[in-house]
KOLLUMLO-557858 format. One record per residue: residue number from 1; x, y, z of N, C-alpha, C, O in turn. Coordinates in Angstrom, 1 decimal. Layout:
REM residues N
NUM; X; Y; Z; X; Y; Z; X; Y; Z; X; Y; Z
...
***
This chain:
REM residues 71
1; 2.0; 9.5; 6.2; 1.3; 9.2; 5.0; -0.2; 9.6; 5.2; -0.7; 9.1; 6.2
2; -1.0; 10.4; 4.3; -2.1; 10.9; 4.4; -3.2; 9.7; 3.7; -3.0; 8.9; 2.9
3; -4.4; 10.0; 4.3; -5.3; 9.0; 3.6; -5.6; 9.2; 2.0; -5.9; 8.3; 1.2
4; -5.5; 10.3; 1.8; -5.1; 10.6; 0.0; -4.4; 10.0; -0.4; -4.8; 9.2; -1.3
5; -3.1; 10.1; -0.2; -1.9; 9.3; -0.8; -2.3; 8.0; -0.4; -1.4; 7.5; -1.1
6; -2.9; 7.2; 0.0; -3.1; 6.1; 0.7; -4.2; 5.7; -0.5; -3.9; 4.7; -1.1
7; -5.4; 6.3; -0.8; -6.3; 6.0; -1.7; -5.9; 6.2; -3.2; -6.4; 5.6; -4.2
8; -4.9; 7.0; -3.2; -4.6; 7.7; -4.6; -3.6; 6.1; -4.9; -4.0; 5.3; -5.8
9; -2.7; 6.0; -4.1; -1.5; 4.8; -4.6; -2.4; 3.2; -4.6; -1.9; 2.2; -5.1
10; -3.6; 3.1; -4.0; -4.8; 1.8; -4.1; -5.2; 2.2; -5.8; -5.0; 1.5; -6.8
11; -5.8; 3.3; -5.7; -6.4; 3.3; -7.1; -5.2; 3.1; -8.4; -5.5; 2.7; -9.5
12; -4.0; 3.4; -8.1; -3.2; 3.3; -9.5; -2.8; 1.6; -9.0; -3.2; 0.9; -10.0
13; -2.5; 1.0; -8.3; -2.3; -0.3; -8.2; -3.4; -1.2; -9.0; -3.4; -2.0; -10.0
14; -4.3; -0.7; -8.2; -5.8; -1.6; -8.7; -5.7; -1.6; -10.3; -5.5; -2.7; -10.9
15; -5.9; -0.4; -10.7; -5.9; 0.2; -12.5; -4.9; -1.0; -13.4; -5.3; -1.5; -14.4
16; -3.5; -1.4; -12.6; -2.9; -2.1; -12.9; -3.9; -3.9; -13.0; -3.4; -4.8; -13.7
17; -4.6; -4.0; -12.4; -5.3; -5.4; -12.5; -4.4; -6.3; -11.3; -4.3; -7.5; -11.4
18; -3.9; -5.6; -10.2; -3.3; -5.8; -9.1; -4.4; -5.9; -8.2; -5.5; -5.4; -8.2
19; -4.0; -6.8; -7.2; -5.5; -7.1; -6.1; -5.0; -7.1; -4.9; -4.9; -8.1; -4.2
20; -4.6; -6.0; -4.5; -3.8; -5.2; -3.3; -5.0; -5.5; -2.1; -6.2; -5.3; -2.2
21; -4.1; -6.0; -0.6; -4.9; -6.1; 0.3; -4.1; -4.9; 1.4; -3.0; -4.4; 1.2
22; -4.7; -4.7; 2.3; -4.0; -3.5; 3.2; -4.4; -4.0; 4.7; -5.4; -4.6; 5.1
23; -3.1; -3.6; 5.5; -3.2; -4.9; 6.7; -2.7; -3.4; 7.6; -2.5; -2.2; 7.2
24; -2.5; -4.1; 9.0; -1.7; -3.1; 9.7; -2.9; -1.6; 10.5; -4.0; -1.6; 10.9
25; -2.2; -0.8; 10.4; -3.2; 0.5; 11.1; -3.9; 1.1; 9.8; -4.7; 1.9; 10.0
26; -3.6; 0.7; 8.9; -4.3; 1.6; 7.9; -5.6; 0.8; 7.7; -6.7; 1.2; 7.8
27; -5.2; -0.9; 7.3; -6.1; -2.0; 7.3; -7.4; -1.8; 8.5; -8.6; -1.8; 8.2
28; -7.0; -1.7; 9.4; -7.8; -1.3; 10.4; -8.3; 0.2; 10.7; -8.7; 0.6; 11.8
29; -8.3; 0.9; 9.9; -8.6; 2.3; 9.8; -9.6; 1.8; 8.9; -10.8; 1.9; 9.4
30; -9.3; 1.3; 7.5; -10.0; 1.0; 6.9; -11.8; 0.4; 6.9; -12.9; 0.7; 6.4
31; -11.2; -0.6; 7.9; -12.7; -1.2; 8.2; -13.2; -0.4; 9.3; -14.4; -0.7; 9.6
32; -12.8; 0.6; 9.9; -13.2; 1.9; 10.9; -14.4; 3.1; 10.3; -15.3; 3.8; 10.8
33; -13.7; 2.8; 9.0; -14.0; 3.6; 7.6; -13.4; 5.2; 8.3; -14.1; 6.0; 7.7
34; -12.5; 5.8; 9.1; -12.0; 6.8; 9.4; -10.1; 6.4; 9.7; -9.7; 5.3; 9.5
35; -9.4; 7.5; 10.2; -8.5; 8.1; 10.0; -8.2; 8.2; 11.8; -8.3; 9.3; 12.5
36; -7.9; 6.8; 12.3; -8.0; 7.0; 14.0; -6.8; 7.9; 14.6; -7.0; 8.8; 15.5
37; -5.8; 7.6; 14.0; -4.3; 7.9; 14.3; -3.4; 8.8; 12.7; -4.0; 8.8; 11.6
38; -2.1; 9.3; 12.7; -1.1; 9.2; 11.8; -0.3; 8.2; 11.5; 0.1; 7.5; 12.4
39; 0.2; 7.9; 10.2; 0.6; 6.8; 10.0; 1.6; 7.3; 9.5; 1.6; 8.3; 8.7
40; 2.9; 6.6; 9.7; 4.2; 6.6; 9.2; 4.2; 5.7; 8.1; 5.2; 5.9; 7.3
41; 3.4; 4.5; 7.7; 4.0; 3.6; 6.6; 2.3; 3.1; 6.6; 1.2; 3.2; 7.1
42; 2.9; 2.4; 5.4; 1.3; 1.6; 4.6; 1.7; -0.1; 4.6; 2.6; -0.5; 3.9
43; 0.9; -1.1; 5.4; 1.0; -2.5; 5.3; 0.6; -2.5; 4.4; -0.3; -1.7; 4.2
44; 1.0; -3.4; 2.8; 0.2; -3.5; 1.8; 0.9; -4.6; 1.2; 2.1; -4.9; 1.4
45; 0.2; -5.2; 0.4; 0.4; -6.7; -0.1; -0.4; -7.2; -1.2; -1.6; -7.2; -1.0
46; 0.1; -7.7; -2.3; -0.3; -8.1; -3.5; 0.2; -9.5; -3.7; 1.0; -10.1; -3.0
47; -0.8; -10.0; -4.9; -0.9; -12.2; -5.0; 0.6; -11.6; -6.5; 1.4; -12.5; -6.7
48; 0.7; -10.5; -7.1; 1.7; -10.0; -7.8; 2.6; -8.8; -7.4; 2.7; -7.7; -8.0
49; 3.2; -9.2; -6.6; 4.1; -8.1; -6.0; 5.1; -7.2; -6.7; 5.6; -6.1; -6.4
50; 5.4; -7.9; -7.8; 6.7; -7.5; -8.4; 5.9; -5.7; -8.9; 6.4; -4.6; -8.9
51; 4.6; -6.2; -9.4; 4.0; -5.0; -10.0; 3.8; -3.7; -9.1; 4.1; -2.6; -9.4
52; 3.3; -4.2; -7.8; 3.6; -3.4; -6.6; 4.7; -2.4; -6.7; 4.6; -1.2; -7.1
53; 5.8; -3.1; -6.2; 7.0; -2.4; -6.0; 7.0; -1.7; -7.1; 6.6; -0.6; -7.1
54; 7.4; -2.1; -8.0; 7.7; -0.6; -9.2; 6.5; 0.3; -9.1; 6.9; 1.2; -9.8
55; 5.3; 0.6; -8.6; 4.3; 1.4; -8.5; 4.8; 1.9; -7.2; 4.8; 3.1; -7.2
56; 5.1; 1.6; -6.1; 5.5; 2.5; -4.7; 6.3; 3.4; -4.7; 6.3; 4.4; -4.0
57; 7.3; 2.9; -6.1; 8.5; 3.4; -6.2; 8.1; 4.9; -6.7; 8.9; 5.8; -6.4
58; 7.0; 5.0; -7.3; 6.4; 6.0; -8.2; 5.7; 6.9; -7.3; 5.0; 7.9; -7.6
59; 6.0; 6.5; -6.1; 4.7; 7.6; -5.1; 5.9; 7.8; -4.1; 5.6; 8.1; -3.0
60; 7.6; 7.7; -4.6; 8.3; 8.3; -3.4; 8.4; 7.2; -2.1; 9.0; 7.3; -1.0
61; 7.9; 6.2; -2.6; 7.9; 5.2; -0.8; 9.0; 4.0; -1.3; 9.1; 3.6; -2.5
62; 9.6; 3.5; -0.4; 10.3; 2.2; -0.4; 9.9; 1.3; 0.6; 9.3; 1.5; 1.7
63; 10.5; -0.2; 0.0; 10.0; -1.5; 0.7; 11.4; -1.6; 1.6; 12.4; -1.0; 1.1
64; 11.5; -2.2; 2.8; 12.6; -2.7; 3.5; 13.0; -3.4; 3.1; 12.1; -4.2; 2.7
65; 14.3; -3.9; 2.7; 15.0; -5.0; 2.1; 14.1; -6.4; 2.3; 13.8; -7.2; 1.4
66; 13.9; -6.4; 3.8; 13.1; -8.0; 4.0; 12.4; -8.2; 3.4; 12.4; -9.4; 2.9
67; 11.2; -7.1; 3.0; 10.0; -7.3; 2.0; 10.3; -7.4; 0.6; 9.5; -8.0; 0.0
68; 11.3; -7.0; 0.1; 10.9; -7.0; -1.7; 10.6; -8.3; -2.3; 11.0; -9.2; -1.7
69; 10.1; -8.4; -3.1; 10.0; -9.7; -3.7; 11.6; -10.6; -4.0; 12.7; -10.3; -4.4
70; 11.0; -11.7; -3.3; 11.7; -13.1; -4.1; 11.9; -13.1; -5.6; 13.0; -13.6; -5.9
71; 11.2; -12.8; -6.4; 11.3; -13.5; -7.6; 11.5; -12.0; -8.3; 11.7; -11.9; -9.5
***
């Protein structure tokens, strides 16, 4: 996953009034403010998830079963 697609899929979340936090190697790239390594997947996490998932689904990516929302 490229840091484009990575900023591109924050900005359509956000647009939604979604308050997306990003955890993991990218989370930590982030506060790096650079691009240390490649990344195979994006930690990411919303206080409304359900809205999430139908937006990932839109950029080609899927959640692991464990993750999808409860509700």
């Amino acid at each position: 996953m490229s840091a484009q697609a990575v900023l591109e899929l924050l900005d359509v979340i956000i647009e939604t009034g979604a308050d997306p936090w990003v955890d993991g190697g990218w989370g930590v790239d982030a506060l790096l403010e650079e691009q240390t390594r490649s990344h195979s997947d994006l930690d990411l996490t919303a206080k409304d998830r359900s809205d999430v998932v139908a937006l990932v689904g839109r950029f080609g990516l899927h959640l692991p079963a464990a993750y999808e929302p409860l509700r």
